[in-house]
N, C-alpha and C positions, 0 to 999 in steps of 0.2 A: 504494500500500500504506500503510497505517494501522497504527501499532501499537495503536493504544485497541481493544478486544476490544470487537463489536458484541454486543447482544442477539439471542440466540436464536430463530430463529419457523420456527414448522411452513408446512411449503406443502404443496398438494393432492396428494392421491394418483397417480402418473403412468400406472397401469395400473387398467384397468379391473377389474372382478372374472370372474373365471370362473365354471366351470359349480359345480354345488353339489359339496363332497364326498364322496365314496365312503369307507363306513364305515371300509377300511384305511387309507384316508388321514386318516381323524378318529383313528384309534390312533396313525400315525406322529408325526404334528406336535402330538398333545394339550399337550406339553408348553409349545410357545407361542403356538397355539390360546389357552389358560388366560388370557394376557395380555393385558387388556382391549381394549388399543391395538391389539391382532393379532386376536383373534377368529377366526370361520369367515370374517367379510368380509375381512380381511386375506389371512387362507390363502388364497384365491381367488383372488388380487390377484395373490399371490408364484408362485402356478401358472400364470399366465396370462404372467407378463413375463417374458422374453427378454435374454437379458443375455449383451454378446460379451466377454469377456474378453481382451484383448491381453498375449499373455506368460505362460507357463506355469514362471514362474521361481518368483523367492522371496516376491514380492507378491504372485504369480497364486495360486501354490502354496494358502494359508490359503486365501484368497479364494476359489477353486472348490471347497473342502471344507464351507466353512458355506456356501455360499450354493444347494450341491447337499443338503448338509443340513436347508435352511432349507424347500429344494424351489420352487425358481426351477424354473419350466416347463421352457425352452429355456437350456441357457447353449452360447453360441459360444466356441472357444478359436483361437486366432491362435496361431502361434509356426513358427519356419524351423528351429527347432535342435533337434538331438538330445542326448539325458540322458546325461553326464556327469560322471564319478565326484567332481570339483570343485563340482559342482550340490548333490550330497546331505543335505552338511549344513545348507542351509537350503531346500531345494526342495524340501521333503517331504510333497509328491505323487505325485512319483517313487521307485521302489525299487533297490536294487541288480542286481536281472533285468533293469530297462530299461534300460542305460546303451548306450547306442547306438542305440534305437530312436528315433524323431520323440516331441518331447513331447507334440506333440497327441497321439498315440496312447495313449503311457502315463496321462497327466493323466484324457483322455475312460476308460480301463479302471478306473481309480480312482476319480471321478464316479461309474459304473455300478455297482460293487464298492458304493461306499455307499448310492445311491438309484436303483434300476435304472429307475423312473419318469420320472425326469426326462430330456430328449432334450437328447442331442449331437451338435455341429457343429462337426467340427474342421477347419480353414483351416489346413493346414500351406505356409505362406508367409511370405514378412516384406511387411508392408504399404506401398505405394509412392503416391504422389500420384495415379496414376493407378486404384487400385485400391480404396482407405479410403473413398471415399466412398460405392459400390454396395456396400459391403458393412457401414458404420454405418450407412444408411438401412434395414436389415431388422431393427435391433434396438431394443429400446427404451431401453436406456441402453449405455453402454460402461465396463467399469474396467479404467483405463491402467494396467499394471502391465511395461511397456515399457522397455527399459535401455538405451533410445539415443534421443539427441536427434531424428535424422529422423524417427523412427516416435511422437514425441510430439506434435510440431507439427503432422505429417500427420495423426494424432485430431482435433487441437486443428481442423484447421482443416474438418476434415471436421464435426465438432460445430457449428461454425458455420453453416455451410450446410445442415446439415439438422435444424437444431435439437435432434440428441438428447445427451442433458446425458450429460457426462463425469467417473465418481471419478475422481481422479487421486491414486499418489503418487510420492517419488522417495526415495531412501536413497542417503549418503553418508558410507562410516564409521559412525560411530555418534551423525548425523543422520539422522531423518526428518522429511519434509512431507505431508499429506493434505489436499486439498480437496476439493471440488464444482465446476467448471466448464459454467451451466445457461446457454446463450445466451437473453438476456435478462431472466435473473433475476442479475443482480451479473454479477460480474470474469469478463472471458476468462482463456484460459493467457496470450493474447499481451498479454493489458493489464499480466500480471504479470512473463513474461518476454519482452518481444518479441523477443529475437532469441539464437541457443542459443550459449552459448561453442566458442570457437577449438577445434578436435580437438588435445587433450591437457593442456586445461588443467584439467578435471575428472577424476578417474581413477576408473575403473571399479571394480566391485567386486572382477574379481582384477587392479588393482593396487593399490586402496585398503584392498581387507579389509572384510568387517564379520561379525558375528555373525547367525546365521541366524534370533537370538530375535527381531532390530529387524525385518526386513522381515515376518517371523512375525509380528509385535504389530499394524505396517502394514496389512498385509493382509487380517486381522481390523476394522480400522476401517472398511477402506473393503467388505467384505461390509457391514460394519451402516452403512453408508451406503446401499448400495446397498437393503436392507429398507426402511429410512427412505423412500426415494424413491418404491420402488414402493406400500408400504404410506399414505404420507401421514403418516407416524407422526414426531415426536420433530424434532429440529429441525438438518437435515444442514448441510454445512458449505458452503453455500450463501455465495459473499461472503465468505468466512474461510480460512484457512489456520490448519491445526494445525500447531505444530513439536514434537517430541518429542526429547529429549537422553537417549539409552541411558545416558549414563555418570553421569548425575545425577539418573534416574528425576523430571523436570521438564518440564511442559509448559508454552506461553502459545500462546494463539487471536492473531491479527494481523484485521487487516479489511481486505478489498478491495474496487477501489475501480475502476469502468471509466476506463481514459483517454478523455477525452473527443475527444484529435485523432486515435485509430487509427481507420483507415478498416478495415470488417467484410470479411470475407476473405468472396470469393465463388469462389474456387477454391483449390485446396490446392495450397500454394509452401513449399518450407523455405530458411529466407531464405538469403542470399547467406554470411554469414556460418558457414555448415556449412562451407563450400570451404577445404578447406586453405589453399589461395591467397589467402584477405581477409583474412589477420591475419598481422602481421607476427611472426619469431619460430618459425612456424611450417613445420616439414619442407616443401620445394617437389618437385614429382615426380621431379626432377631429384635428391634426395638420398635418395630412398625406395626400399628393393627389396621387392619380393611374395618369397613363400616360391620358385616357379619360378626366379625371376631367382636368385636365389642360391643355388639349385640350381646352374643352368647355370654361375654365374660360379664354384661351387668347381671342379664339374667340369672345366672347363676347364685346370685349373692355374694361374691368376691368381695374383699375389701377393697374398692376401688376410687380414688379422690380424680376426677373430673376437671382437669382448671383450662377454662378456654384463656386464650392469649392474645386475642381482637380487642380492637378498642372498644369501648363505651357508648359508641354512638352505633356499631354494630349489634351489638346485643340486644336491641329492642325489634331489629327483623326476626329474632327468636336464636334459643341457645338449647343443649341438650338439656333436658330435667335435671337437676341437682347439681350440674355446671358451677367454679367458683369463677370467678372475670378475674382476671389478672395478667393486665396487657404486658405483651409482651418487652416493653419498655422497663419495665422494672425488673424482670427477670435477666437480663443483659446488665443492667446496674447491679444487682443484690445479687445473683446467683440462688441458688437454693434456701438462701433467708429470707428471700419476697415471697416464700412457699406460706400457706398458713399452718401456724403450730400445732403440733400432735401430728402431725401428717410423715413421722420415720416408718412404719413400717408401709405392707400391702403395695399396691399397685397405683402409680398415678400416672394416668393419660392426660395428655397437653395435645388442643386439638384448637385449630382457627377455621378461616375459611377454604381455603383448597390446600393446606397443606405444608406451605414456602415456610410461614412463621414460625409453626410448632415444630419445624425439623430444627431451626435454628434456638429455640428455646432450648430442644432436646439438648444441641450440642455443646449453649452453654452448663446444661446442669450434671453433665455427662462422667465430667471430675468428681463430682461431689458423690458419686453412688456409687464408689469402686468400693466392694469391699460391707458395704450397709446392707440391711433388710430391706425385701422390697425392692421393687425396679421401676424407673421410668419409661414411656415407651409414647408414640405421636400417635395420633389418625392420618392412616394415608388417605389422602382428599379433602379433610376438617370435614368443616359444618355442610356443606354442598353437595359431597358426597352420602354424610347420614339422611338430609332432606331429601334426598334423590328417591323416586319412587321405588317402594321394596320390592323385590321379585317376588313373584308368585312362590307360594311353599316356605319360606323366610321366615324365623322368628322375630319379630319386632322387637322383640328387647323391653329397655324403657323406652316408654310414652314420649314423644318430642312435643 
């Protein structure tokens, strides 16, 4: 990586043009039709190309509205999850009707709602090493709009192998990144990150926060990236990296730059480095419970002390029954004396919202229980995953 901002250049059109026109279709798109660089050869181009979309969130969200807008032929949509009420304020592709439905489902009735021409292909799945690469080989580009490390890599490396160039962005707080990832024109993902941080050392968006205008603004680049590409037009971020600073409306372009000693991924692997297990610091399965397991273990009647580690203003969306609040701000200060007294022996779970916080609790209290009665241990997911609707056959445990 480069900080000196490369000059700009156009590269060739990636999609062919299509058939000529249809008069309703010369009224729809007149408007950027009109624009030299677009013309009727361009609309042709944008009707013809195929575009999967990974992630029907907050990046996806913008992104398949101008690019269904734009009237992209085919756009494919990926995603496992369903629309929830925490989604809305910046996923707004989805409405308050859908909250519980598959997002492919909502997103593709909203695509249709705006450009009934354009066809959809909804993948409702999350994509896995073994499956990304028969399914980026039928499209002609991919925008990563993905909010987890496995399912970036496994683009990335599927991009490699079948050469189809990848937008990609990522939003942290009130940072964002956007590039271009074209194998062999500039930087892979892995030249730039080759291998994904420790699980919990980045936190997510519901436990970092962000505002739904950043990934909205995202989103938006990387549709007019994806115009750029198939059109041939204007000069994408090919070799560049955009950064954007919400809090100080500032931006600076970086240059990228292949490593020359990464050997080119000929199967898609997300490195070793995902594994809870390769960084030290990091919760061991031995210290992690699933929402089940501590189902069973209240049920049970174990000696069990409960202490959520979210703040204050969290806990009034609701907390586990018998829950102590004890942000995790004071567990970082105090260590194991911010714990409430009597609490040496039995079992105490420290759980947030998805996860991030209570591994980090864990690992400060982790010194203090070598050797003591009793062990500490997280919820893998927190609060989000116990709320998560129970499977059929399940014991419920305690009452939430």
């Amino acid at each position: 990586m480069n900080a000196t901002a490369p000059a700009a250049q156009s590269l060739p059109p990636l999609v062919a043009p299509g058939p000529e026109l249809a008069p309703e279709q010369l009224q729809r798109y007149r408007r950027q039709i009109t624009l030299p660089q677009i013309g009727t050869l361009g609309q042709r181009r944008l009707r013809a190309a195929s575009v999967l979309v990974v992630g029907a969130g907050g990046l996806g969200s913008p992104a398949l509205q101008y690019l269904a807008g734009a009237g992209i032929g085919t756009l494919g949509i990926v995603d496992d999850d369903l629309v929830d009420t925490s989604n809305l304020h910046r996923q707004v592709i989805h409405t308050t009707p859908a909250i519980g439905s598959p997002k492919t489902a909502s997103a593709a009735a909203a695509v249709h709602a705006l450009n009934p021409e354009v066809r959809v292909r909804t993948h409702p799945e999350r994509l896995t090493p073994e499956t990304v690469t028969g399914l980026v080989e039928n499209y002609d580009l991919v925008l990563d709009g993905s909010d987890n490390f496995a399912t970036r890599y496994a683009v990335a490396d599927a991009s490699e192998i079948t050469g189809v160039p990848v937008v990609w962005a990522a939003v942290l707080r009130g940072q964002g990144q956007v590039s271009v990832f074209w194998p062999g024109r500039g930087a892979h993902y892995r030249d730039v990150f080759p291998e994904p941080p420790a699980p919990g050392e980045v936190p997510s968006c519901a436990e970092g926060g962000v505002l739904g205008t950043l990934p909205g603004l995202l989103g938006m680049i990387m549709g007019a990236q994806v115009i750029q590409l198939v059109t041939g037009t204007g000069a994408p971020l090919v070799g560049r990296l955009l950064l954007w600073d919400e809090a100080t409306s500032t931006s600076r372009t970086l240059r990228l730059v292949p490593d020359p000693h990464r050997t080119r991924s000929t199967r898609v692997e997300v490195p070793a480095a995902a594994d809870p297990s390769c960084r030290s610091g990091v919760p061991a399965a031995s210290e992690t419970l699933d929402v089940p397991a501590l189902r069973s273990l209240l049920a049970s009647g174990a000696d069990v002390t409960l202490i959520d580690v979210r703040e204050d203003w969290e806990h009034a969306a609701g907390m586990i029954e018998g829950a102590i609040p004890l942000p995790l701000t004071q567990i970082l200060e105090h260590g194991e004396h911010a714990l409430p007294t009597g609490r040496g022996g039995g079992e105490i779970v420290l759980y947030c919202q998805a996860g991030t916080r209570s591994a980090t609790a864990l690992e400060r209290l982790r010194p203090a229980w070598k050797g003591r009665e009793g062990r500490v241990r997280h919820l893998d997911g927190g609060y989000a995953a116990w709320t998560a609707p129970t499977p059929p056959g399940t014991t419920p445990g305690r009452p939430r």
